[in-house]
N, C-alpha and C positions, 0 to 999 in steps of 0.2 A: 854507964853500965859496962861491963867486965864482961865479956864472952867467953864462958867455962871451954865450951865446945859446940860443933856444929855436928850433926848427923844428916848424913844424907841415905836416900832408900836408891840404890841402882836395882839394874839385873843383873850386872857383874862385878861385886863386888873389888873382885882382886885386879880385874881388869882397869876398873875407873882407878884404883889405886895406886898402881905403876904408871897409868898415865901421869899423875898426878907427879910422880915419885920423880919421874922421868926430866919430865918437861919446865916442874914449876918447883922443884928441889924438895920435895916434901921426903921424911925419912919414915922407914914402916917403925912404929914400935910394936906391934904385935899382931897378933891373930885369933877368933872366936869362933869356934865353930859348936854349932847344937842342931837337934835335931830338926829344926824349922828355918837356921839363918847363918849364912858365911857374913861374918865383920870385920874387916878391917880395921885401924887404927894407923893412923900417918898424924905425924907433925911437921910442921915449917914455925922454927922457934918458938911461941910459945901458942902459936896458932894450931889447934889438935881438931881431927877431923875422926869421924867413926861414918866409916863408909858399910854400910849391909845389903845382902841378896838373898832371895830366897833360893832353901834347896827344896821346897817344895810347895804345891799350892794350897795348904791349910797356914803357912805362913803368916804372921803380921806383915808382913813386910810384901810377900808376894797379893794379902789383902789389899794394900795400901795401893800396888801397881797398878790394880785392878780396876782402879775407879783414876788415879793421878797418875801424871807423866813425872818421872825418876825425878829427884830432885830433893831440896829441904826440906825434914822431916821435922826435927828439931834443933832448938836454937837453947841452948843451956846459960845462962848466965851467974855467975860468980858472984 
C-alpha cells in the first residue's frame, strides 16, 4: 500500500508544523485557511503531511479535539 498523505488534527496547526519543519527537515508547501480550520501542508520528499486547527468551536476539527487527543486523523492511500 502507497501512502497518498497523512492528516493530522492539532490545536496549533503552524505551530506542530515548524516543529516539524525545524527539527525533522520537512519543507512548508502551503497554507489553508477558511472559516472553521488553519491547514498546513509540509513535505519530507515524497512523505506529505496536512497538518489542521481549529479557528473556532463549530469546527470539524475543533469537534474532533473534543472527544480525541491531537493526533492521526486520516491516512490517505494511493
Amino acid at each position: 500500500m502507497k501512502i497518498d498523505h497523512i492528516h493530522f488534527y492539532t490545536s496549533n496547526s503552524t505551530q506542530t508544523s515548524n516543529w516539524l519543519i525545524r527539527n525533522i527537515g520537512f519543507q512548508k508547501i502551503g497554507t489553508c485557511v477558511n472559516q472553521d480550520t488553519h491547514t498546513e501542508l509540509i513535505a519530507l520528499n515524497s512523505a506529505y503531511f496536512v497538518i489542521s486547527s481549529p479557528l473556532n468551536s463549530t469546527s470539524p476539527v475543533a469537534q474532533y479535539l473534543n472527544h480525541h487527543p491531537a493526533g492521526l486523523q486520516i491516512l490517505l492511500s494511493g
